[in-house]
VODO-817918 format. One line per field, with one value per residue (C-alpha): residue number from 0; residue in three letters; x, y, z. Coordinates in Angstrom, 2 decimals. Layout:
BEGIN
num: NUM,... $
residuo: ALA,... $
xx: X,... $
yy: Y,... $
zz: Z,... $
% end
This chain:
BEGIN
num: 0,1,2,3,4,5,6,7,8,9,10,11,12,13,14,15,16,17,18,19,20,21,22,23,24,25,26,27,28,29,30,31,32,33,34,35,36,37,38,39,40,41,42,43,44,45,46,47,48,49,50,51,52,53,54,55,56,57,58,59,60,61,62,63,64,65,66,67,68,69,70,71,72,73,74,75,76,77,78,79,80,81,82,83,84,85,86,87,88,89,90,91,92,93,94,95,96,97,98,99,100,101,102,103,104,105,106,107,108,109,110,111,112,113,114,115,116,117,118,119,120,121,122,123,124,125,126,127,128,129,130,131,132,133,134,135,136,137,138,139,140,141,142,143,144,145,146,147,148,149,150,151,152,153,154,155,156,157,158,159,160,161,162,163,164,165,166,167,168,169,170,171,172,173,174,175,176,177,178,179,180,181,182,183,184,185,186,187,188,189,190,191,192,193,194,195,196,197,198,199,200,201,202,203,204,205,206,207,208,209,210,211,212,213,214,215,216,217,218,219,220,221,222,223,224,225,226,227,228,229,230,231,232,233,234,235,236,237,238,239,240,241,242,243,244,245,246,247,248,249,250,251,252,253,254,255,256,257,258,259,260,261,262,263,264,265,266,267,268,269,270,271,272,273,274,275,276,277,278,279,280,281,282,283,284,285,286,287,288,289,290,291,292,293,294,295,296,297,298,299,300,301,302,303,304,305,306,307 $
residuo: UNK,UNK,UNK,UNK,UNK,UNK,UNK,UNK,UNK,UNK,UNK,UNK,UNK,UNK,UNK,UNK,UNK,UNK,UNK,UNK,UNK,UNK,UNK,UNK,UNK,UNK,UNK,UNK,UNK,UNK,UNK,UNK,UNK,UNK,UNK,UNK,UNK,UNK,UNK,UNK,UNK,UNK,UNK,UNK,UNK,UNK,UNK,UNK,UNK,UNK,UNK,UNK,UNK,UNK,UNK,UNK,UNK,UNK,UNK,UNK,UNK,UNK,UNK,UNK,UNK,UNK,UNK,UNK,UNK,UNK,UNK,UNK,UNK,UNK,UNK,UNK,UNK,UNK,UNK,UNK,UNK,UNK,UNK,UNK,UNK,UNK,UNK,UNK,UNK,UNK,UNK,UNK,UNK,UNK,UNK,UNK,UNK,UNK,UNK,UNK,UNK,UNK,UNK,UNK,UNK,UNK,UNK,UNK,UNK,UNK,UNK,UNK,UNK,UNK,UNK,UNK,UNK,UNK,UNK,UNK,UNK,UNK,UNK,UNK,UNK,UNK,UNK,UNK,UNK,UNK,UNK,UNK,UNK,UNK,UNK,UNK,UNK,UNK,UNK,UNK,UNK,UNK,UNK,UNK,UNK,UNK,UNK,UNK,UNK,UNK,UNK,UNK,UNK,UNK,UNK,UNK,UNK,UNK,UNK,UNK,UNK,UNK,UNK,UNK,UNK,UNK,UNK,UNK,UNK,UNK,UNK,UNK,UNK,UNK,UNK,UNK,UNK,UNK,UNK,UNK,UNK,UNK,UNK,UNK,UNK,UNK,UNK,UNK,UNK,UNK,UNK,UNK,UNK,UNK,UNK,UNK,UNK,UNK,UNK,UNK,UNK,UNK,UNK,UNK,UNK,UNK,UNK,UNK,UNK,UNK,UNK,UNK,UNK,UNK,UNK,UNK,UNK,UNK,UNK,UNK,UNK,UNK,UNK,UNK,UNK,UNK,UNK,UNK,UNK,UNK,UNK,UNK,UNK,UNK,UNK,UNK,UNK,UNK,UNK,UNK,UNK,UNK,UNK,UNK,UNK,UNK,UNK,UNK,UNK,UNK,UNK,UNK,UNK,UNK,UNK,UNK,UNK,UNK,UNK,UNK,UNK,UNK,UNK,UNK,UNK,UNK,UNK,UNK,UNK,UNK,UNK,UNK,UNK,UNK,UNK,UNK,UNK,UNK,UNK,UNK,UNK,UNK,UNK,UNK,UNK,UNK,UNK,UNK,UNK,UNK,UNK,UNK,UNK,UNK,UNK,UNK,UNK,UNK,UNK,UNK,UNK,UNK,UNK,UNK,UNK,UNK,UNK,UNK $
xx: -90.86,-91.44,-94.71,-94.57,-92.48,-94.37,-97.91,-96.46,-94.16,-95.22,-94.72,-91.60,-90.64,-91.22,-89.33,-86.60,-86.22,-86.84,-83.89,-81.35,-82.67,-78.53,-77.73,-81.00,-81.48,-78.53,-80.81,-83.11,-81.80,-83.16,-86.88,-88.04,-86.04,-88.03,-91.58,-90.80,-90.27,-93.24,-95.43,-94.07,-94.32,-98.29,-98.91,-97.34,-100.37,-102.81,-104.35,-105.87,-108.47,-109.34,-109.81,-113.39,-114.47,-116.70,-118.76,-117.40,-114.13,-115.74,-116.57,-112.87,-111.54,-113.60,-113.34,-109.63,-109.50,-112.13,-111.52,-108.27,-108.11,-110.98,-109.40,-106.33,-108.05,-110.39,-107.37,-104.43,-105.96,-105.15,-102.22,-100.32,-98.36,-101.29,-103.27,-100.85,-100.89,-104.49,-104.34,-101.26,-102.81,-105.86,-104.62,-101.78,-102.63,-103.91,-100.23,-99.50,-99.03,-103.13,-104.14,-102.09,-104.03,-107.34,-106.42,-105.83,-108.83,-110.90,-111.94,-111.49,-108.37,-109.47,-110.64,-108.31,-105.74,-107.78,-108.42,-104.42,-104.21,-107.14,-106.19,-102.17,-103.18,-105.93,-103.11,-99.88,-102.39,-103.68,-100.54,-98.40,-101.54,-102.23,-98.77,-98.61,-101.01,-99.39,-96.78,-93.75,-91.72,-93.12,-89.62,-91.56,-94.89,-98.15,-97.45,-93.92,-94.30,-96.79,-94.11,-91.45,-93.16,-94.61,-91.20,-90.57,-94.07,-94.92,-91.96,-92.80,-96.02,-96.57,-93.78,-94.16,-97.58,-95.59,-92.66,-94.77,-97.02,-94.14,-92.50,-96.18,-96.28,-92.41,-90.69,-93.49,-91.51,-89.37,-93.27,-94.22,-91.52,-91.98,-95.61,-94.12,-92.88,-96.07,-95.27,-92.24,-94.09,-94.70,-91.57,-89.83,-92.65,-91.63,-87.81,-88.74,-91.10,-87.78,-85.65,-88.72,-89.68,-85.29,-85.53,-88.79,-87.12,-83.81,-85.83,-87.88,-85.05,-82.85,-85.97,-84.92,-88.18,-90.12,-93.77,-95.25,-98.86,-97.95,-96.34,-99.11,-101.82,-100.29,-100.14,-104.00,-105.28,-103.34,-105.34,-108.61,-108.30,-107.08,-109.88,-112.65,-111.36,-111.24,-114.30,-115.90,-114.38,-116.28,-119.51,-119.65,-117.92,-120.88,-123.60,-122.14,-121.71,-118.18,-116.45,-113.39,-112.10,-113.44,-112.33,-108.71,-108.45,-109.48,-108.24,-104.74,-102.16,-99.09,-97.57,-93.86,-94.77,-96.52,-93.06,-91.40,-93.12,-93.38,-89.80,-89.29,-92.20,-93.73,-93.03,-90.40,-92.77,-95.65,-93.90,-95.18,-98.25,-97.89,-95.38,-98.22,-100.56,-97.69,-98.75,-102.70,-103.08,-100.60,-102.56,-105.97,-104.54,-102.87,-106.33,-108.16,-105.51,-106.02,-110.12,-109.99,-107.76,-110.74,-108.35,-106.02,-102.77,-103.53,-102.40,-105.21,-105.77,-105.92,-109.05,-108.84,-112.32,-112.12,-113.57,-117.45 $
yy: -8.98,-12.47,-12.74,-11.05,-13.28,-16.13,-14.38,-13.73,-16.46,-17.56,-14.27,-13.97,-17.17,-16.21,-12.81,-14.78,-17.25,-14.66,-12.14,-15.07,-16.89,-17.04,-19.07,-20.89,-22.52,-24.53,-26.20,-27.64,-31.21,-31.39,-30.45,-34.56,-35.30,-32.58,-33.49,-36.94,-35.82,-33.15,-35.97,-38.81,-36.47,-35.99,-39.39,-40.06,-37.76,-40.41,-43.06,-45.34,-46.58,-42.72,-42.64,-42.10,-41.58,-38.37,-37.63,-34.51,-35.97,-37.97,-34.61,-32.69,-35.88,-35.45,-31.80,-32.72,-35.56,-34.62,-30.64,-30.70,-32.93,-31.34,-27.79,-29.28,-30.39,-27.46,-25.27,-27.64,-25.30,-22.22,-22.19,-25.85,-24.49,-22.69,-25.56,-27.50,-24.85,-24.95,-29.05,-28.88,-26.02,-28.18,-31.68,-31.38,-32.61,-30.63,-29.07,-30.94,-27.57,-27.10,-28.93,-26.60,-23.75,-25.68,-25.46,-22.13,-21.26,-23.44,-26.16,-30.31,-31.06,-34.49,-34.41,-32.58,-34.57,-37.60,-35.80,-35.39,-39.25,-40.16,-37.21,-38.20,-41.64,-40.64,-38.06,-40.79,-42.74,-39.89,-37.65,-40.41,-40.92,-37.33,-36.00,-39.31,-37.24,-34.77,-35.95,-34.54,-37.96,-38.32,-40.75,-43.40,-45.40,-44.35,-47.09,-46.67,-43.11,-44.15,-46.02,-43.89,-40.82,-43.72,-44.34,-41.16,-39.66,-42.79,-42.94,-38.90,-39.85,-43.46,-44.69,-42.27,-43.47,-47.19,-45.54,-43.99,-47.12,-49.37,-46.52,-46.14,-50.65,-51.19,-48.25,-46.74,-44.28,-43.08,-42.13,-40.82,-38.41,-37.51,-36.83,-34.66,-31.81,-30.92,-28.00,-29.74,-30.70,-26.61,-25.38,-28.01,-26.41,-22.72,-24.18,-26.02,-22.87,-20.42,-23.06,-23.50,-19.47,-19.11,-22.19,-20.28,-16.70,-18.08,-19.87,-16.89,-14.47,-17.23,-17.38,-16.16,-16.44,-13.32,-15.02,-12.35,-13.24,-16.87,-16.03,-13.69,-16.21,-18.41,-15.68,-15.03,-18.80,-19.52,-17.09,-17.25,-21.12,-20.66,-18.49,-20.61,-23.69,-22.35,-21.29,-24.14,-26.18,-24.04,-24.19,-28.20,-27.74,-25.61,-27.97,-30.75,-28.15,-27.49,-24.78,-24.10,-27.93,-28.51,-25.01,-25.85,-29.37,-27.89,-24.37,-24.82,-26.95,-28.61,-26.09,-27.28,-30.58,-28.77,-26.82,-29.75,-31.48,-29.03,-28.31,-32.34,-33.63,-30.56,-27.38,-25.70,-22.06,-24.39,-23.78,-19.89,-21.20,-22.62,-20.40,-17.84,-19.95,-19.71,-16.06,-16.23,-18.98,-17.72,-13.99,-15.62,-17.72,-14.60,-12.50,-15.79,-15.55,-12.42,-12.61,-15.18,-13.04,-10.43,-7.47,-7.06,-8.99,-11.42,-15.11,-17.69,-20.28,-23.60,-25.91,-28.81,-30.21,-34.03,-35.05,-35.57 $
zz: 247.98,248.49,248.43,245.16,243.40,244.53,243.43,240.30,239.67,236.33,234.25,236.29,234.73,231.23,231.69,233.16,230.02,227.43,228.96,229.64,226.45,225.74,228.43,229.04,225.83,226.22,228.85,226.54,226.40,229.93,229.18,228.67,231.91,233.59,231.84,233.09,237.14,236.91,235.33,238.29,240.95,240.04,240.03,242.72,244.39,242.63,244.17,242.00,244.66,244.92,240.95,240.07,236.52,236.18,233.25,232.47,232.15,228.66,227.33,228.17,226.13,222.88,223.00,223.34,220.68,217.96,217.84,217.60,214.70,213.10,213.44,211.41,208.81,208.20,208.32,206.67,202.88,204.13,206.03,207.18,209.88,211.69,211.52,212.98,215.77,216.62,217.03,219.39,221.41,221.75,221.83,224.26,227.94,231.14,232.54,236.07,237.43,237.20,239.90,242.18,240.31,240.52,244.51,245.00,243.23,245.29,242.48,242.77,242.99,243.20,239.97,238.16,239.19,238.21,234.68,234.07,234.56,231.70,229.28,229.36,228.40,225.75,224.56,224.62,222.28,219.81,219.49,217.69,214.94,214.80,214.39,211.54,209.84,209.37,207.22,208.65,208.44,204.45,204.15,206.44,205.70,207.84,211.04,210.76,211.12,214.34,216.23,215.86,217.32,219.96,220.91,221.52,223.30,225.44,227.77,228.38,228.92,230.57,232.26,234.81,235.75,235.38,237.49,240.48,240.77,241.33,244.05,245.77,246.61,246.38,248.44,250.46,252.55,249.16,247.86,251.52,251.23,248.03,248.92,251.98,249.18,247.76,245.48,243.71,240.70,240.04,240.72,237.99,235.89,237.12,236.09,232.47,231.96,231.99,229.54,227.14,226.97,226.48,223.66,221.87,221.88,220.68,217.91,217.06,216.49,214.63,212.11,208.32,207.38,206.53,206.36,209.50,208.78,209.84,212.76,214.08,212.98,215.15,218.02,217.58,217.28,220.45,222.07,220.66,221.38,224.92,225.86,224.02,226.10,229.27,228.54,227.18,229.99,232.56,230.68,230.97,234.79,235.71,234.55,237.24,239.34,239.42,236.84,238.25,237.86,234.36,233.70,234.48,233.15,229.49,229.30,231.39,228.98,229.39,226.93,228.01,225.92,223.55,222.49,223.35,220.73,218.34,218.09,217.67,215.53,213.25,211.54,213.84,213.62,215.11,218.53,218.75,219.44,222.63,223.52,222.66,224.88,227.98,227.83,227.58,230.21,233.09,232.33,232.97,235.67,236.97,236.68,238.22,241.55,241.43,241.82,244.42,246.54,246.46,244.09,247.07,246.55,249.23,249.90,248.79,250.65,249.30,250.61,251.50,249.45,248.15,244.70,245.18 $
% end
């Protein structure tokens, strides 16, 4: 029975915050506290010596940066809300939880890990412009509208970097133990995964609006989009000769954030998307496990491969 749950953790998650969705979404005040620790607890794993800038980590960025824009605007005519969908689902970072994935599945964890530090930077940067943009706080003027959502997205996003560089030099044994608990980062993401999926079906069902086709859309692009970037992110992996890390870094996202921010900074339906990509990414992630393990249920084991 154990060994089940822990195989199949992540839908277990979901089904958990969807069927206590009463209870759970109280919780939701706690999801930037827990971004915060999942994001500290990562870099805590980084060494900057042991950074080293790959090239495919330039091309995960500008799919990141310059799709996800574009997608908006190309679809901002037809439908606002949906296009607002597809540029969180493909802005929003790499989820911390990935390089534990990357792991298992025998990819880089050096550079995944790595790839979470430059794409949570590029992304604390972008997302206040981008979500500007949109013109969700039309009261304020353009930069005003910038350093408000700053205020709000940068201390998510950089301070823990800040925070977990000034633990690694000034309190070296508080960062060894930290270190010593290495799956702590994905079981606060197992925890903020349960509150987030309890927030989203509490928000679904208190929805008056009748507007299906919007709500499917969103269902749809969140898939289409999560399969196209986990593809896509294998295609580039696989011409520097790793698939699995690229893979990961692009198609796995931080989708706690992304509801996270979609609940705080656009249309309140936008969140369906990522809640939509929860689903499509733990699936393939499950089916991936799943693979590795040769069909047969088994424990992977993670290697123990460097960056290259």
């Amino acid at each position: 029975m154990l060994k089940f749950i822990k195989n199949w953790i992540l839908p277990i998650a979901m089904i958990t915050g969807a069927l206590t969705y009463r209870w759970v979404s109280y919780l939701t005040f706690l999801t930037p506290y827990l971004l915060f620790a999942m994001l500290f607890i990562t870099f805590c794993k980084i060494s900057f010596k042991d950074i080293r800038f790959h090239p495919a980590h330039v091309w995960l960025l500008l799919i990141q940066l310059t799709i996800s824009i574009a997608l908006y605007y190309a679809l901002l005519p037809f439908d606002a809300v949906i296009a607002q969908g597809c540029m969180l689902c493909v802005l929003v970072p790499t989820a911390t939880a990935a390089a534990v994935i990357t792991g298992l599945l025998g990819g880089n964890v050096g550079f995944l890990t790595t790839y979470v530090l430059f794409c949570n930077v590029a992304v604390a940067i972008a997302a206040p412009v981008y979500f500007s943009l949109t013109g969700v706080h039309a009261e304020l003027t353009f930069m005003q509208s910038v350093w408000y959502i700053c205020q709000k997205v940068l201390p998510i996003l950089l301070f823990p970097l800040i925070a977990s560089t000034a633990l690694r030099y000034l309190t070296p044994k508080i960062h060894k133990a930290i270190l010593n608990i290495p799956q702590l980062a994905f079981y606060l993401w197992v925890g903020a995964l349960i509150i987030v999926t309890g927030a989203t079906v509490k928000l679904l069902l208190q929805q008056t609006e009748t507007d299906y086709s919007t709500k499917v859309g969103l269902l749809i692009v969140s898939l289409v989009l999560c399969c196209l970037q986990f593809l896509a992110g294998r295609r580039i992996g696989k011409h520097y000769g790793d698939a699995i890390s690229a893979g990961q870094g692009l198609g796995q996202k931080n989708t706690i954030l992304a509801i996270w921010m979609a609940q705080t900074y656009l249309h309140p339906l936008t969140a369906i998307a990522p809640a939509g990509y929860i689903l499509w990414q733990n699936i393939i992630n499950s089916y991936q496990l799943y693979r590795k393990r040769g069909g047969k249920g088994e424990e992977p084991i993670a290697p123990t491969r460097q960056i290259d």
